[in-house]
N, CA, C and O atoms as a GROMACS GRO file, in nm:
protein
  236
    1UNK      N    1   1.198  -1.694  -0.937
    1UNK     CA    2   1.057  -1.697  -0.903
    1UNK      C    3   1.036  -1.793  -0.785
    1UNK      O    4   1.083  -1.907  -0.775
    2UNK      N    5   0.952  -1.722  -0.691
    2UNK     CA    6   0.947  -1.864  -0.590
    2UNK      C    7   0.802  -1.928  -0.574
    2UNK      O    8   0.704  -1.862  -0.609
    3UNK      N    9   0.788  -2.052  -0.525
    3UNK     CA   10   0.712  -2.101  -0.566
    3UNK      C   11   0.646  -2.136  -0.430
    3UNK      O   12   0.712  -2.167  -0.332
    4UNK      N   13   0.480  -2.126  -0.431
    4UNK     CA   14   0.392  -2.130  -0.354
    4UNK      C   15   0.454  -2.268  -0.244
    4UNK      O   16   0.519  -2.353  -0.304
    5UNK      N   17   0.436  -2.288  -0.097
    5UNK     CA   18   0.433  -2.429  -0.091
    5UNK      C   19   0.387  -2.352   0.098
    5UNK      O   20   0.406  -2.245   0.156
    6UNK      N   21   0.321  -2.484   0.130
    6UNK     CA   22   0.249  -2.461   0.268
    6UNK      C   23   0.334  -2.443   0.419
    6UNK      O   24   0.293  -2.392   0.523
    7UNK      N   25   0.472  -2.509   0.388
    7UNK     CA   26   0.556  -2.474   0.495
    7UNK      C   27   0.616  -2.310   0.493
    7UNK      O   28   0.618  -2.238   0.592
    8UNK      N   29   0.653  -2.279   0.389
    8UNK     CA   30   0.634  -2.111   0.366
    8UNK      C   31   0.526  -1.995   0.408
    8UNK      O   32   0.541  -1.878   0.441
    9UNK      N   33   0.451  -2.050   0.397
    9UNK     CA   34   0.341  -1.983   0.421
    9UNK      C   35   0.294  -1.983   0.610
    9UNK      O   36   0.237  -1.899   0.681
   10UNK      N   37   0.361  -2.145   0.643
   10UNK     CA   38   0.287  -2.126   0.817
   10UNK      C   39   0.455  -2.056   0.868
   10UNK      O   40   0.464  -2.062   0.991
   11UNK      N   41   0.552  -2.010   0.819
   11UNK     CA   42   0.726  -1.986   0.838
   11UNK      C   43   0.623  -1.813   0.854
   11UNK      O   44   0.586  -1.746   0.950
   12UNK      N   45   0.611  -1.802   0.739
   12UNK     CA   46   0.590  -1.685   0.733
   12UNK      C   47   0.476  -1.599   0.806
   12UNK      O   48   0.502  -1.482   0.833
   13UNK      N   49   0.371  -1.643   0.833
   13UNK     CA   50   0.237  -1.618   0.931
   13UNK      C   51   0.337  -1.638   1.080
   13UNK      O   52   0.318  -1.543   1.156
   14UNK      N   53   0.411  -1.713   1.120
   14UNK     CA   54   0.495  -1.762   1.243
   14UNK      C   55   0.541  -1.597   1.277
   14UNK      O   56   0.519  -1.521   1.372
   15UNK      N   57   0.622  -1.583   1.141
   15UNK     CA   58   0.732  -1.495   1.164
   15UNK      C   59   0.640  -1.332   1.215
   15UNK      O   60   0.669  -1.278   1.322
   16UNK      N   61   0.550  -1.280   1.137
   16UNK     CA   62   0.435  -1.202   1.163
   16UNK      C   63   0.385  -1.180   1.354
   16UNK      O   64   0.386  -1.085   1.431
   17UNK      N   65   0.347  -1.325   1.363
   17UNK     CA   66   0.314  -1.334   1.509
   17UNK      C   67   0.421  -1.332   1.628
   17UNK      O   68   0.409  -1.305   1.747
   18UNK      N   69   0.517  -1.367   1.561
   18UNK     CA   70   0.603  -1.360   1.668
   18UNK      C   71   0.693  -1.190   1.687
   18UNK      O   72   0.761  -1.140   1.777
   19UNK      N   73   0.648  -1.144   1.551
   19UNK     CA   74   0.684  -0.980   1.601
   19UNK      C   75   0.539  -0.912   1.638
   19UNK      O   76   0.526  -0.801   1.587
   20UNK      N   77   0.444  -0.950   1.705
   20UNK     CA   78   0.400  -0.907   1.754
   20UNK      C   79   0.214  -0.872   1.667
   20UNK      O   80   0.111  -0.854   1.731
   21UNK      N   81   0.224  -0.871   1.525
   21UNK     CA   82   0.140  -0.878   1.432
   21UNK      C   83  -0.014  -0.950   1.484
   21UNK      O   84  -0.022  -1.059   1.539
   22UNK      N   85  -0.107  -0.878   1.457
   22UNK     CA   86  -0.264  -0.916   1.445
   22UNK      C   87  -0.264  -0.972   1.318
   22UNK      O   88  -0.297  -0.899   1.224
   23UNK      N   89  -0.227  -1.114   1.293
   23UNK     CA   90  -0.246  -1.176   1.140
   23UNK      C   91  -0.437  -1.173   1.104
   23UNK      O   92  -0.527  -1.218   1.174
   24UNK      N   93  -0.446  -1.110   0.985
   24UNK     CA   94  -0.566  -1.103   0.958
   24UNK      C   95  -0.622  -1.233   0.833
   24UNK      O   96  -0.731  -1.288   0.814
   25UNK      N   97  -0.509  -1.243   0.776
   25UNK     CA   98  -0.539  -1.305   0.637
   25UNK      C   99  -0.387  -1.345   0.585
   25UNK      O  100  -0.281  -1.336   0.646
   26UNK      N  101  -0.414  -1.392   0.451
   26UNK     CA  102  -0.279  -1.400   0.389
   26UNK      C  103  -0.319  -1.347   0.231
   26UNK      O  104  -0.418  -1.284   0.194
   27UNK      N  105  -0.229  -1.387   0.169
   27UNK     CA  106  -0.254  -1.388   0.004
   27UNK      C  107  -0.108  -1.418  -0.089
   27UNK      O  108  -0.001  -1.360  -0.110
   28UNK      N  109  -0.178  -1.552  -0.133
   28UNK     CA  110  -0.078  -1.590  -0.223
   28UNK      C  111  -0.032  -1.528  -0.386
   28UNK      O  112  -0.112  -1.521  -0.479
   29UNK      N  113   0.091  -1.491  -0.393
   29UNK     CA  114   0.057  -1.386  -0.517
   29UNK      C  115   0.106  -1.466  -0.667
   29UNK      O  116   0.135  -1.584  -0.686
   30UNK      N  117   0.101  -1.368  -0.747
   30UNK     CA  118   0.102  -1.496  -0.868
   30UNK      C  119   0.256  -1.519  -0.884
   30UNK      O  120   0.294  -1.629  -0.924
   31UNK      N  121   0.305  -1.465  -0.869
   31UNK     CA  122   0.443  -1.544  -0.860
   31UNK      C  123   0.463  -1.660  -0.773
   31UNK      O  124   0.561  -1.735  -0.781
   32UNK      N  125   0.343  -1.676  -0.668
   32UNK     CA  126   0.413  -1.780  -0.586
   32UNK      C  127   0.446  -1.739  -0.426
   32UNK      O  128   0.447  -1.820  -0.334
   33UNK      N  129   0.479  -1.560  -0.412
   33UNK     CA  130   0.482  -1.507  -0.337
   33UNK      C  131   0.390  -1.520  -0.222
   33UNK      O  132   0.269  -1.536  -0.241
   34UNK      N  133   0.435  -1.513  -0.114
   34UNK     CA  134   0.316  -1.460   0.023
   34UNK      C  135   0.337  -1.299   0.055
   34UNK      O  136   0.439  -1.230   0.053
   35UNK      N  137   0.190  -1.266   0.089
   35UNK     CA  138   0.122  -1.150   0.140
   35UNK      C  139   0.057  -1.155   0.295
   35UNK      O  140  -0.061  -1.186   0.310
   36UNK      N  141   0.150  -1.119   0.418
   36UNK     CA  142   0.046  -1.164   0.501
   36UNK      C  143  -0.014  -1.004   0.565
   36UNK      O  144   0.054  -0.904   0.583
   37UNK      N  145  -0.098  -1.014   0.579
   37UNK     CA  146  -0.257  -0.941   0.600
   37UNK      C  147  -0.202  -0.904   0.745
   37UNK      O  148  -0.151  -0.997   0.807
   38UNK      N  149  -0.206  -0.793   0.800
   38UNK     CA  150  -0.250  -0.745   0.904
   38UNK      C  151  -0.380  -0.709   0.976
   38UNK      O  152  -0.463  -0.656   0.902
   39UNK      N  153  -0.412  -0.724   1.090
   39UNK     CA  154  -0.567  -0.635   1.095
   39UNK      C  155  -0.554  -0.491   1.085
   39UNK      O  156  -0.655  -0.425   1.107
   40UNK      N  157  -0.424  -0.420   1.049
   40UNK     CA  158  -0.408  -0.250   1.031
   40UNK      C  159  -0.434  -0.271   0.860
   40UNK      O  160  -0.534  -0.216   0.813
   41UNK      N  161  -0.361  -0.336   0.784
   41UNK     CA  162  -0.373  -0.321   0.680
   41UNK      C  163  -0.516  -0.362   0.581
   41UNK      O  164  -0.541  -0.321   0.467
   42UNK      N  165  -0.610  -0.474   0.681
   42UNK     CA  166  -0.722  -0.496   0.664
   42UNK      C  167  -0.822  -0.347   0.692
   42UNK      O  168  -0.916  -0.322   0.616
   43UNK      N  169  -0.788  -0.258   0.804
   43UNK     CA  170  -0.858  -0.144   0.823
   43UNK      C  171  -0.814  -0.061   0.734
   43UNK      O  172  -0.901   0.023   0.712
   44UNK      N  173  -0.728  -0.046   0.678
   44UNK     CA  174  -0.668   0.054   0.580
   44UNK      C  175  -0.742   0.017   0.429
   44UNK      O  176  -0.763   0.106   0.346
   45UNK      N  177  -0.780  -0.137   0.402
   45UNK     CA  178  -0.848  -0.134   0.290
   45UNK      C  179  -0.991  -0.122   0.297
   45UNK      O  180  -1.054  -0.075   0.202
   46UNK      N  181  -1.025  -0.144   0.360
   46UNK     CA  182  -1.166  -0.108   0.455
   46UNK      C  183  -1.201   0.068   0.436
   46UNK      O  184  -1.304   0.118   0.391
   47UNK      N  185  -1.104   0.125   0.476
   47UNK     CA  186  -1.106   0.286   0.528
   47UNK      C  187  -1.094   0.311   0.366
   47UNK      O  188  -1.195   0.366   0.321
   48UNK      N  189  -0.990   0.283   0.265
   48UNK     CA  190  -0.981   0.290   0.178
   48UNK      C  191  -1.116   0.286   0.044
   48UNK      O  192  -1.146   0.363  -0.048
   49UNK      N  193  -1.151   0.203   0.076
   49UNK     CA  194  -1.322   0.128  -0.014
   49UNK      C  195  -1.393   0.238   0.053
   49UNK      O  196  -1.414   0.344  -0.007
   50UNK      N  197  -1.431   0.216   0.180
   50UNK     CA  198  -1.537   0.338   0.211
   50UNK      C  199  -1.483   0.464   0.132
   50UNK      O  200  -1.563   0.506   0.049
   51UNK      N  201  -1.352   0.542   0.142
   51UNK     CA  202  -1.352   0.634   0.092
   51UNK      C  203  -1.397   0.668  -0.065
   51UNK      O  204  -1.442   0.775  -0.106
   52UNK      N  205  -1.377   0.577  -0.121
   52UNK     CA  206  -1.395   0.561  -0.240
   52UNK      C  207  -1.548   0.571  -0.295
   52UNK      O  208  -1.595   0.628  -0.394
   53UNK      N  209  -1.602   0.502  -0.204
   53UNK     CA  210  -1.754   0.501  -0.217
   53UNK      C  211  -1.812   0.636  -0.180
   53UNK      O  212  -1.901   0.682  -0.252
   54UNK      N  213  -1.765   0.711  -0.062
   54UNK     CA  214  -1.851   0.812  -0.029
   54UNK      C  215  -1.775   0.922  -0.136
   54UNK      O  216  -1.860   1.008  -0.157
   55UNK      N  217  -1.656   0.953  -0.210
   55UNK     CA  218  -1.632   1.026  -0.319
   55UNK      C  219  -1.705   1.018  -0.438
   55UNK      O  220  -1.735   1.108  -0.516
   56UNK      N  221  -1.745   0.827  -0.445
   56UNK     CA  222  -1.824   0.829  -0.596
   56UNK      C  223  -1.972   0.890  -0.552
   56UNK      O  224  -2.042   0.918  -0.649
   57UNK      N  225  -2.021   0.911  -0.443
   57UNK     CA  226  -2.133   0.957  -0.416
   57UNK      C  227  -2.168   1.102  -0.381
   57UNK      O  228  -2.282   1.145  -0.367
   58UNK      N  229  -2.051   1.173  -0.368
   58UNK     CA  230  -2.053   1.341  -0.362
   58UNK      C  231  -2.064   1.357  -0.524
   58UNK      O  232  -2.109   1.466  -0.560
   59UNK      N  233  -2.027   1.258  -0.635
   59UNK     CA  234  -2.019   1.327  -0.779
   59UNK      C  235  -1.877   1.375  -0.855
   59UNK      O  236  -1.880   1.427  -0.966
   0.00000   0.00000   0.00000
């Protein structure tokens, strides 16, 4: 299990930007894990929710 800690987290946002990545966000997961956020993957949950909403509203 690995465990949350703040030099991991700016290693890992580093590593993102330096391939080229629109860092949007992060997210620490419960293991301890990092999640870092793209701005594609921020539009994809975005695009995602809307879809969802305009399906619960056709019925």
């Amino acid at each position: 299990m690995s465990s949350f800690s703040t030099p991991r987290l700016k290693k890992a946002i580093k590593v993102a930007l330096d391939m080229g990545l629109p860092v949007a966000g992060y997210e620490v997961l419960a293991d301890g894990g990092i999640r870092v956020l793209t701005v594609q993957e921020k539009q994809d949950q975005a695009d995602a929710a809307l879809d969802a909403w305009a399906r619960s509203q056709r019925g």
